[in-house]
Structures are given as C-alpha cells and as structure tokens.
N, C-alpha and C positions, 0 to 999 in steps of 0.2 A: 174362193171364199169359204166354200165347204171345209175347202183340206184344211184351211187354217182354222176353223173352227171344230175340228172332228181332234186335230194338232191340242189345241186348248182345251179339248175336255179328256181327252187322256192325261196332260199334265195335271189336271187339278185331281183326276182318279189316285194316278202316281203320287202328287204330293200330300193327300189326305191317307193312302198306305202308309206311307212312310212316317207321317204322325201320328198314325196308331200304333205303328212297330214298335217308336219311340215310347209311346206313355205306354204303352206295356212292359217293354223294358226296364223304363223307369217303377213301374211299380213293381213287376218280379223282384227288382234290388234290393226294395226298401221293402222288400216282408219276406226275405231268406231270411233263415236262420243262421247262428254262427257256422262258418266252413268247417272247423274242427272241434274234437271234445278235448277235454284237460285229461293230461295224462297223469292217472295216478302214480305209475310211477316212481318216474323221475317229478312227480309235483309241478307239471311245466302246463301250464294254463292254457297254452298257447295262443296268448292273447292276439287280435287281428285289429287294424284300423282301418275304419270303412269311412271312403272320405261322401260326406253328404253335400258340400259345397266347397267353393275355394276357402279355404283354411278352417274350414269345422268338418270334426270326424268321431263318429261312435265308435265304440268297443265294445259287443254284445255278449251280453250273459246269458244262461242258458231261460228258456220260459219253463220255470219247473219250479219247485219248494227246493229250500237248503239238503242240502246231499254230501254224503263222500264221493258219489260220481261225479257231481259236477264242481266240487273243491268249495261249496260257499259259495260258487260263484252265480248270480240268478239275476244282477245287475247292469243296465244299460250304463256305462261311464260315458267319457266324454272327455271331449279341449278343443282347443280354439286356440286358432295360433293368429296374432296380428303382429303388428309392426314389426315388436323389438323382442317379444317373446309369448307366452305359452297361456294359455290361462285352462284351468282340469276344472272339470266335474265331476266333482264325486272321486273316492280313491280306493273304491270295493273293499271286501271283505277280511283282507287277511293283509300282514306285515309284504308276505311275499307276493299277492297279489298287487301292491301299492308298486314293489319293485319291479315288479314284471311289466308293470303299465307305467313306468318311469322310464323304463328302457325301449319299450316300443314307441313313446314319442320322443327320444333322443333317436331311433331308427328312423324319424316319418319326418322329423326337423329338426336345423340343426341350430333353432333355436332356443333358449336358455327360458324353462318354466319359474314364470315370474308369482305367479300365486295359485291357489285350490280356493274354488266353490262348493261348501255343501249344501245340497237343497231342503234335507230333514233330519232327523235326527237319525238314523235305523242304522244298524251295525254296519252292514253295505256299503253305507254313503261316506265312513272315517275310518275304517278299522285298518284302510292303508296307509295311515298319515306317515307313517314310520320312515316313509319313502319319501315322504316330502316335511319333513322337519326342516328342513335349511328355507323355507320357506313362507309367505304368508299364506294363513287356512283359516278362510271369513267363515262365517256363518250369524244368522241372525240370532240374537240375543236370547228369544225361547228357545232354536233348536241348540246352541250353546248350554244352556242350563239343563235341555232335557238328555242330551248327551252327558253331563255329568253326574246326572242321577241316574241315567240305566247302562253308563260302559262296563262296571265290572259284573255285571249280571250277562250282558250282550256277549262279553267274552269268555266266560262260562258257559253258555249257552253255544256258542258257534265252536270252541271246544270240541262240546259233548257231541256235536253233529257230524263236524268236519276232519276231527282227528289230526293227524299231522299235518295238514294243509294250512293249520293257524300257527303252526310252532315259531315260537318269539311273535308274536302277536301282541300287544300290550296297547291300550287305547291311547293316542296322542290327539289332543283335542284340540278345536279351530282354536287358535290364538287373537283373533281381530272381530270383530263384529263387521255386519255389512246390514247399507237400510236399502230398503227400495226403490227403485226409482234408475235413470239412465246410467249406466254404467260407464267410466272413460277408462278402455283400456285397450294401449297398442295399437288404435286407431281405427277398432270395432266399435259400430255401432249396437251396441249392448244396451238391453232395460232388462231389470230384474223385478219383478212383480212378488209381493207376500201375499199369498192365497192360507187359506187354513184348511181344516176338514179330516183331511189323514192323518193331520199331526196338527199341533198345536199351531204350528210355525211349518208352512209350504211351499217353499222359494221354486220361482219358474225363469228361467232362463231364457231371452230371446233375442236371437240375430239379426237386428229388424234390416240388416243387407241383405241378408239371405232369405227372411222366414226359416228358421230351421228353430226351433223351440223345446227345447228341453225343459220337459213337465213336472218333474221328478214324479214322486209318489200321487200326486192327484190323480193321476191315468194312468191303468192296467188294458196292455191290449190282448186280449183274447187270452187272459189268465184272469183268476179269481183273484178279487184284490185283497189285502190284508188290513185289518182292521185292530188290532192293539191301545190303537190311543187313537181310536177313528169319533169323530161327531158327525153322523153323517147329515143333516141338516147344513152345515158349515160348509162341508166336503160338497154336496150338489149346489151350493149358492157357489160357489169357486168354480165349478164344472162349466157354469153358466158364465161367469167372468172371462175363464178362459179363453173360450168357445166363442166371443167377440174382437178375438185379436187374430190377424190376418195370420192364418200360420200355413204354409207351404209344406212342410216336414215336419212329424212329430215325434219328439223320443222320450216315449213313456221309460219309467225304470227298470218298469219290470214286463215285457212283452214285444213284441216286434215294430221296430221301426215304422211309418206307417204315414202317406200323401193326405193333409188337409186333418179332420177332427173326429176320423171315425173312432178311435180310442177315448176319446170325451163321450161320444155315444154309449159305447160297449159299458165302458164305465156307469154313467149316471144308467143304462137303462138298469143292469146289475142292481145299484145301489137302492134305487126306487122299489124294485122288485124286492129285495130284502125287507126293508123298513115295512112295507104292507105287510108283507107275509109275517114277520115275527111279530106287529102290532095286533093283527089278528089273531094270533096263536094266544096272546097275552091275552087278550080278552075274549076268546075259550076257557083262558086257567090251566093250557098247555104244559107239562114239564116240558125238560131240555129233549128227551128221550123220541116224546110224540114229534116234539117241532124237527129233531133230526130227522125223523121218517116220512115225514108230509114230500108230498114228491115238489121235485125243484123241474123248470125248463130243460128242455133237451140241448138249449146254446148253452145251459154255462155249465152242465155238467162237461161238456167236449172241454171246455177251458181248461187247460194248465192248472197243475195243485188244487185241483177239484176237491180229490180225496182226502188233503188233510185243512184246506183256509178253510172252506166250509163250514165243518164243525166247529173250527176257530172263531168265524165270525158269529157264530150262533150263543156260542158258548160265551164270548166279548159282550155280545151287546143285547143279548137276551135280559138279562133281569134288567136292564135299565127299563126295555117294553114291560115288562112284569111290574115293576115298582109304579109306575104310571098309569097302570089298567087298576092297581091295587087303590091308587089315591083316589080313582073316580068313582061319586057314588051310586 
C-alpha cells in the first residue's frame, strides 16, 4: 500500500513538472522577439510566421520607432486561415512589405487570400494594400475616411524615414466597409468589436475558437504608446471593455505577443500615469520644456521609443490639459 502510494506521489510531482516546463515554454514563445532583422540590403524583411493556434499566425515587427534599420517595419500583422481561404490583418508598412507578407502566407497555405482587415487608420496597418489589390480591404467607415485624409501625408512621412524600403509605395485604400459584431468567415468563429480611444475608429479582432485577439493599437506591450489622434478618456473606457473578454493570447500592434491581458495593464497603467501628470503640470502653468524634464517612472522609460513617443505624446496632448486649466476659474 506504501509503494503504491509513494508510486502516486512521484507521478503527480512528475506530472506538475512537466506543466510547468510546458507554461513556460508556452510563455518564452509568446514574448521572443522576431528571429531575424530586415536586411537592408537586398530590402528583404525577412518576414517569419509564428503560428499562435491551429490556423492563426503572427508576423512580428520590430518593438522600436520607425527606422531605416528596421525598414518601417514596427507592426504585429497577422491572418487566419479557415475553410476555403485567408483572411490578413493589417498589410504593414510599405508596397513591398504587403509583397513579402503575401508570399509568406502563399509559403504557410496553400490557400487562396480571400479578404484584408484593417484595425485603424496608421500607415502600418495599409501602406501594403498594393499586394492585395485583387482583393476585398474592409475597414470601418471612420478608419476609411481617416485614412483618406492622412495617406499622402503618411507617405511622405515614412519616405522621409525609411528611404528605399517605401519605393513604389503609393496608398491603396480599403475598398468595403466592415461593422461590428460576429464575423462569418471560412468557418471561423470571428467577432469584431469597435473600441475608440487611439483612433477615432479601433477595430479588435477575436477568435473566440482560439482566444487569440488581436488588439490593434488599443495595446502597447512594453513600448510607449503613440498618441497622434489619441482621446485618452475613450482610449481607457475601451481598455476596460477589452479586458472583459476571455482572451488567451494577445497581439498588441506594436510590442510582444503576450498570455491573458497584461498589455491592457501596461497600457492603461501608462496612459493613467500621463493624463495625471500632464493635468498637473497644466495647472502649475507648466511650458512643454519643464513638463519634458519632470522625471517620468523607471518602467516606461525601459519601454521601446521611449526616447522619441514621449516627447510626442507631450507635445500631442499637452495644450489640450493647458486649455482646460486655462478655462477654470
């Protein structure tokens, strides 16, 4: 009776190793960084597809600001293969980067991409439509319209940054609108959710087979998030919406892959932390110069593009705090 009992507590020691080994494994995965850098070069991105579930797979960009090191490229992509064919998220940054990531999922399936999702508006998320022209490219009706008022700015802009990495680059825009709500495609269990906050219009992508939930721009993991056409009021009311759906995996746009909702964390704790800090600087009387030097946390200075979102986000959304310390008597 002993032995059989000395028998069963070695197995259950052995079988709780062994699902440790496992979720650590599991989580080392899901927060490597991409395997390789883009070769300037030959301009060969060397895009990789990292599969997260049975038929859904990330393409990781670098956790950095736009660069000629890293080609433009600083975006999580994505696709989802069901039935009869493909469905993309997002088509990065540049003409040739759409091609490069057209070609790795013609390598990963050898089935036929049937449409493109974009989540927000941001040069990143279309500038590779060019690769998928023979196709439909939804997007919501605001990020549609705000894509048509900042593409040839966007591409002057990632230009000036990225140099020959954009050549023949020219913005092709979603052609179809898409609304909220459960998705029927290829015999994926899909819901798309409209959040706001970072953008006017913040489409979220989720697998409810899988949990694997692609966030777009709502969630920055362990980078500085960007703020251009940010509310952040809107932006933590959607943190919180989020953050109520069963998510398994989450793939922010800009940061590492990442188990369950800590990127919603990092995020809102950030975004909280900003809004105090600049409201107070406001009602000091603050310029931009003092509020740049006030010391910030020791976590998000470590964050990815520390050194230039920062100033960005100060520079974004400062006089809004200013104008509102101004109106109070």
């Amino acid at each position: 009776m002993r032995e059989g009992s000395a028998w069963r507590r070695r197995w259950r020691r052995s079988w709780r190793s062994a699902r440790r080994r496992r979720r650590e494994a599991r989580r080392r995965s899901l927060t490597c960084p991409p395997a390789t850098r883009p070769d300037g070069a030959t301009l060969d991105y060397r895009l990789a597809a990292r599969r997260l579930a049975p038929g859904v797979y990330v393409v990781e960009g670098a956790n950095a600001d736009f660069s000629r090191d890293n080609g433009c490229n600083i975006i999580n992509t994505g696709f989802i293969v069901g039935r009869d064919g493909v469905l993309v998220v997002n088509t990065g940054p540049s003409r040739r980067y759409g091609e490069q990531l057209r070609a790795l999922i013609a390598r990963t399936t050898p089935k036929p991409v049937l449409q493109v999702l974009h989540l927000n508006l941001h040069p990143d998320y279309f500038l590779g439509n060019q690769a998928f022209a023979d196709v439909p490219r939804r997007a919501s009706a605001a990020t549609r319209a705000g894509m048509r008022a900042e593409a040839k700015a966007y591409e002057d802009n990632l230009y000036r940054v990225c140099g020959d990495w954009m050549k023949g680059t020219e913005a092709l825009l979603p052609d179809r609108a898409i609304a909220a709500g459960p998705l029927d495609f290829a015999g994926r269990r899909l819901e798309l959710l409209e959040l706001r906050g970072h953008t006017a219009s913040d489409a979220v992508l989720i697998d409810r087979d899988s949990g694997v939930v692609f966030a777009g721009g709502l969630v920055f993991a362990q980078r500085v998030p960007t703020t251009p056409h940010a509310r952040v009021p809107d932006w933590l009311a959607s943190l919180d919406a989020l953050e109520r759906e069963p998510i398994r995996t989450l793939v922010p746009s800009h940061g590492p892959v990442h188990d369950g909702a800590r990127g919603i964390a990092q995020t809102r704790r950030y975004l909280r932390w900003l809004e105090a800090s600049l409201a107070a600087a406001a009602r000091r009387g603050l310029d931009l110069n003092d509020v740049l030097a006030q010391p910030v946390p020791d976590e998000f200075r470590a964050w990815a593009a520390f050194d230039t979102e920062f100033a960005r986000n100060v520079v974004q959304l400062y006089p809004a705090h200013e104008a509102r310390a101004l109106q109070r008597p």
